[in-house]
C-alpha positions as CSV (number, residue, x, y, z in Angstrom):
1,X,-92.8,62.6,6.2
2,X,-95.5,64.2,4.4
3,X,-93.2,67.1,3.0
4,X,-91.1,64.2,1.4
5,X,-93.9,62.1,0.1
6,X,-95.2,65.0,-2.1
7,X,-91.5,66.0,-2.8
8,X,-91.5,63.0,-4.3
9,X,-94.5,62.9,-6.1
10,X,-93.5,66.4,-8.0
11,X,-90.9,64.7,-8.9
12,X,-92.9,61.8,-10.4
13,X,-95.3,63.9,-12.4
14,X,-92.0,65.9,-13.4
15,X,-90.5,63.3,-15.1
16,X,-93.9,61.9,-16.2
17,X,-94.2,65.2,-18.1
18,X,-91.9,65.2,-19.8
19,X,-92.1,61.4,-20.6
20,X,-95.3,62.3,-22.2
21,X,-93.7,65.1,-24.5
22,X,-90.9,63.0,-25.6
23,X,-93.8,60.5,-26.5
24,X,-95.1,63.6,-28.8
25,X,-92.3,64.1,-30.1
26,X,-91.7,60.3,-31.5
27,X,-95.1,59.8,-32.3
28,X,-96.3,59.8,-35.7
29,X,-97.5,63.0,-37.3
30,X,-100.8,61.8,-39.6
31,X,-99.7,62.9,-43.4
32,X,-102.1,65.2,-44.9
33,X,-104.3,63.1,-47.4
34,X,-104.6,64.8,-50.8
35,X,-108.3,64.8,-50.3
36,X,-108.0,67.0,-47.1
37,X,-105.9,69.4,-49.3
38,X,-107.9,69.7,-52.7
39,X,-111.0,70.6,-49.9
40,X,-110.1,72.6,-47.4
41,X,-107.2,74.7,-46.7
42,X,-103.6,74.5,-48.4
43,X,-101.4,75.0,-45.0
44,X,-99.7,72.0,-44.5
45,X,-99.4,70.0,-48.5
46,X,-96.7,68.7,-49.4
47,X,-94.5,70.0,-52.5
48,X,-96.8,67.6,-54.6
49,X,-99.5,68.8,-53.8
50,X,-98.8,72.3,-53.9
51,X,-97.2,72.0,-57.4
52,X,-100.5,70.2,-58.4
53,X,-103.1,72.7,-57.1
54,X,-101.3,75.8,-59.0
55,X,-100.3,73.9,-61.8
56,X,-103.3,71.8,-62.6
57,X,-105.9,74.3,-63.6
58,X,-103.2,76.2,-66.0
59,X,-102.7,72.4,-67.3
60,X,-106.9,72.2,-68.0
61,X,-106.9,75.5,-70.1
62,X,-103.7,74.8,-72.3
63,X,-104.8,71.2,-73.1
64,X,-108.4,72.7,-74.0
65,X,-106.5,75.3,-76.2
66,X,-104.6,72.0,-77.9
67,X,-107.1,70.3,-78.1
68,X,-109.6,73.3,-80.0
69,X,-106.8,73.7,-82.1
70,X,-106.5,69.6,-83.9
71,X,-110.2,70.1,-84.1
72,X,-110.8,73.5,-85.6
73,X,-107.2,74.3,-86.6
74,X,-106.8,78.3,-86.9
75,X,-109.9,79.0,-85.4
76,X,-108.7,78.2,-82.3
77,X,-107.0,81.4,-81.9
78,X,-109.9,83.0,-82.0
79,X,-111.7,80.9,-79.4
80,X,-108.0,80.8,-77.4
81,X,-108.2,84.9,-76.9
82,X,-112.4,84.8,-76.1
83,X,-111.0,82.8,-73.1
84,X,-108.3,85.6,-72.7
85,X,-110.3,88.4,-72.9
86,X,-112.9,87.3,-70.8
87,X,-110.4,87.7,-67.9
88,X,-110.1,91.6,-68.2
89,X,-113.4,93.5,-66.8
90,X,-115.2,94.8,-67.7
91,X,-115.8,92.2,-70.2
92,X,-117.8,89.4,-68.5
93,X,-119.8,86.1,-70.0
94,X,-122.7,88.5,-70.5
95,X,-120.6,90.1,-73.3
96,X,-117.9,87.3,-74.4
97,X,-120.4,85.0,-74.9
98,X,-122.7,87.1,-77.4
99,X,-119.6,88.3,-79.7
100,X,-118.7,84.9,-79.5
101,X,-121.9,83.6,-80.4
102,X,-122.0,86.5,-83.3
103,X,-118.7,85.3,-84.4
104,X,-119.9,82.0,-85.7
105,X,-119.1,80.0,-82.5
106,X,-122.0,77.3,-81.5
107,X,-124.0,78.5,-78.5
108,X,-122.9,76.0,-76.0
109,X,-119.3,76.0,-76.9
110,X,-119.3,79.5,-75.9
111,X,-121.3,78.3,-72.5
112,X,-118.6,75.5,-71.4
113,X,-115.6,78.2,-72.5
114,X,-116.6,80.7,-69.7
115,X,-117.5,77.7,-67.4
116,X,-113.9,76.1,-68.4
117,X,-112.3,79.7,-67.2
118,X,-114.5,80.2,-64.4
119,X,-113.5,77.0,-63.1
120,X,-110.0,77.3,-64.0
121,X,-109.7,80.1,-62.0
122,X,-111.5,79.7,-58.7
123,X,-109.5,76.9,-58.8
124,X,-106.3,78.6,-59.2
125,X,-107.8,81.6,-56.3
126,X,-109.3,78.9,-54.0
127,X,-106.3,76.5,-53.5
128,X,-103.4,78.9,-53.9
129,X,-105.1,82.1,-52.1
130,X,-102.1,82.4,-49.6
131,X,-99.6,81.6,-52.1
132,X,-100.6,84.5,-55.1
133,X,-100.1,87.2,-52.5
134,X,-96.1,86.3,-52.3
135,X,-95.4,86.3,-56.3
136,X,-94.0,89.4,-56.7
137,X,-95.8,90.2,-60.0
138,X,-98.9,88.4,-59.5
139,X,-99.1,89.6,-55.9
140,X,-100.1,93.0,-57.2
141,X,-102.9,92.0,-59.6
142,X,-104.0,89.6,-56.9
143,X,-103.9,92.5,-54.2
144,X,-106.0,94.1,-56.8
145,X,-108.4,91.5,-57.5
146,X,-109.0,91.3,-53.5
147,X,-109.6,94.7,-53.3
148,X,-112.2,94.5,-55.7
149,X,-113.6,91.4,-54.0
150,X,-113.9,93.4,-50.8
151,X,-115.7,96.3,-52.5
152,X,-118.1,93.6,-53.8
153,X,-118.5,92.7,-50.4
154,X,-119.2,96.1,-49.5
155,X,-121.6,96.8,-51.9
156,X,-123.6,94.1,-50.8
157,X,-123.2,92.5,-47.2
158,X,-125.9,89.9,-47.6
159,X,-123.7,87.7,-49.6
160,X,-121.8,87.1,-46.2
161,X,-124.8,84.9,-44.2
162,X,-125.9,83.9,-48.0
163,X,-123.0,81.8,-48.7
164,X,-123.4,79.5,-51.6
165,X,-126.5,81.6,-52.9
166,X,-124.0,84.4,-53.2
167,X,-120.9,83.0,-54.9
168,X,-123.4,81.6,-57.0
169,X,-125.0,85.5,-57.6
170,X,-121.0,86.6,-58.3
171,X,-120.2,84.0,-61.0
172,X,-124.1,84.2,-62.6
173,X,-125.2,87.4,-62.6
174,X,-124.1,90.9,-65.1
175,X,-124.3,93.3,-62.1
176,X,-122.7,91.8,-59.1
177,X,-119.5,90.4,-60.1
178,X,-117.2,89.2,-63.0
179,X,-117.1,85.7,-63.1
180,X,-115.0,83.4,-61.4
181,X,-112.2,85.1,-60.3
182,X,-114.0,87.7,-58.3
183,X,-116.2,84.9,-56.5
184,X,-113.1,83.0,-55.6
185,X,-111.7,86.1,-53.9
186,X,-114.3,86.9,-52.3
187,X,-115.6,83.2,-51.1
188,X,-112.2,83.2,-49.3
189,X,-112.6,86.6,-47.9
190,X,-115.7,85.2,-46.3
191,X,-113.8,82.1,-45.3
192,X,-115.5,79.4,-47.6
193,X,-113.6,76.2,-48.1
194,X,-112.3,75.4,-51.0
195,X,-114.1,72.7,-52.6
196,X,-117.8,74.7,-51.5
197,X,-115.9,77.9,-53.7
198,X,-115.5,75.9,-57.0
199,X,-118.7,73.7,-56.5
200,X,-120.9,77.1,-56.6
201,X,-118.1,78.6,-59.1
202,X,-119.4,75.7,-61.3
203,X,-123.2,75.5,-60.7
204,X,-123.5,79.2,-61.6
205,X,-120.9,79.5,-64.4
206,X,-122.5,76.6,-66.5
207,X,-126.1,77.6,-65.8
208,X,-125.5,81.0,-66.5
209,X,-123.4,80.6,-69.3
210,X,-126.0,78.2,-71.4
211,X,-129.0,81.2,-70.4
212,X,-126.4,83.8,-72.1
213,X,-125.5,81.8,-75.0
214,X,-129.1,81.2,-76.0
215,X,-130.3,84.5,-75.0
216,X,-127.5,85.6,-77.4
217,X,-128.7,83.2,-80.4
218,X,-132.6,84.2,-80.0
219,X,-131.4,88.1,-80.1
220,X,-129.7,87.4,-83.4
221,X,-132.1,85.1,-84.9
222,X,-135.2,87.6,-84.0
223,X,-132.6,90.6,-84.9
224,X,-132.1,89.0,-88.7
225,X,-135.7,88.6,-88.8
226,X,-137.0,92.2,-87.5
227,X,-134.4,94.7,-85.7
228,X,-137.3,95.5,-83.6
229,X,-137.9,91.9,-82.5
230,X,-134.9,91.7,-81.3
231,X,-134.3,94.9,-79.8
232,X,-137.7,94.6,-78.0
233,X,-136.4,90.9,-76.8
234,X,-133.3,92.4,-75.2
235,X,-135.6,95.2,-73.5
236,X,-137.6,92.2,-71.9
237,X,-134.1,90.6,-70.2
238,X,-133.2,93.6,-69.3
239,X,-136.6,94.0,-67.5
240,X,-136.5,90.6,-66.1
241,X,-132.8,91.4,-64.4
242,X,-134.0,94.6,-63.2
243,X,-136.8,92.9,-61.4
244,X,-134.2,90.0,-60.2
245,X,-131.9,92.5,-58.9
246,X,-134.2,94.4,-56.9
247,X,-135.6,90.5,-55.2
248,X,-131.6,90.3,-54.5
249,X,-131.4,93.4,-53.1
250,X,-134.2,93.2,-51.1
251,X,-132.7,89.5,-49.7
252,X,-129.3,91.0,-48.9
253,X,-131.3,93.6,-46.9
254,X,-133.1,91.2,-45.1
255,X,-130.2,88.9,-44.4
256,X,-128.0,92.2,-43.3
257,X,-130.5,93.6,-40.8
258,X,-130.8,89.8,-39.1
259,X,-127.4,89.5,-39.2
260,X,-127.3,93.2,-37.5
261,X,-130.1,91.6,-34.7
262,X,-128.2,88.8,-33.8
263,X,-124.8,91.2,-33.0
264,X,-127.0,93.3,-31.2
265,X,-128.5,90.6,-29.0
């Protein structure tokens, strides 16, 4: 009697089973919001949104070029390859914005354009990071651009455990990173959603940008005045981002060697 009661109750949970996973299968599947896919990961968008997260930031920079060119006319070719140029190291903001500065252009234009770029391409990096490895010809500059990222990475390990502080070091400063792309690269190497990647992008790029721009405008007003002014002005920043580099260094040191304690324990 017993052997046939629980006979029969295998049978029920059985076919309860696999009620339940038929019930799975007909249920619903919750559609991926776009705000879920502009913020964290891109596994799982739909063809719209995948189209708009590569798209969109190439969108931004030609309608900024469009738009530069009904307001200055030929002039915006000029400004159109600054923005180009600053993508090839080793030019970074801390030279693009001073020849562009020198070229006539005003100090905060220069600012916004490498924080236009910077943003345009953590953008691009951040949402599509998966999808650049498979394009046959921008696979192998992006497998490039990652290996660099991980050298960064190498270089200086405290950016791991200092997240935001770090991404924000990569985009801002002359001799950690190059700007945008680099930071994007290696603020998914490190795992960083998204939306954290282009938020620090941002902060950093505009921030540093404006500091460069009017660094770059005191040099050439003090230079026009007195070479020596303005050669001894540029010794000074260089002085004051020797001193900053080795607080940073000292931080990532730090942040390393707890990061090394709490393995160890």
């Amino acid at each position: 009697m017993m052997t046939f009661i629980f006979r029969e109750c295998g049978k029920l949970t059985e076919a309860d089973s696999v009620k339940d996973d038929q019930a799975d299968e007909t249920r619903p599947v919750e559609e991926k919001t776009w705000k879920d896919s502009l913020m964290y990961e891109e596994e799982g968008d739909t063809w719209p949104m995948t189209i708009f997260k590569f798209f969109f930031p190439i969108c931004v920079w030609l309608g900024a070029i469009f738009v530069s060119y009904i307001i200055w006319g030929n002039l915006a070719i000029r400004w159109a390859g600054y923005t180009l140029a600053y993508l090839f190291p080793p030019l970074g903001k801390e030279s693009i914005i001073p020849l562009g500065v020198a070229d006539g252009f005003h100090p905060m234009v220069m600012a916004l354009t490498v924080f236009m770029v910077d943003c345009c391409m953590a953008m691009i990096i951040s949402w599509n990071y998966y999808i650049l490895e498979k394009i046959p010809l921008i696979g192998r500059i992006f497998t490039y651009l990652k290996k660099k990222g991980a050298a960064t990475l190498e270089k200086h390990p405290g950016l791991k455990s200092g997240a935001f502080l770090g991404i924000f070091a990569i985009v801002s400063l002359p001799f950690i990173g190059a700007g945008g792309t680099t930071s994007a690269i290696v603020g998914r190497m490190i795992g960083l959603k998204p939306y954290y990647i282009i938020s620090a992008v941002a902060i950093g790029s505009l921030l540093s940008g404006i500091f460069y721009a009017y660094v770059a405008e005191a040099f050439i007003i003090l230079y026009n005045e007195n070479p020596a002014f303005g050669i001894l002005f540029i010794i000074l920043i260089i002085i004051g981002f020797v001193i900053l580099f080795y607080v940073l260094r000292n931080y990532e040191k730090r942040k390393t060697a707890q990061a090394q304690e709490v393995q160890d324990e």
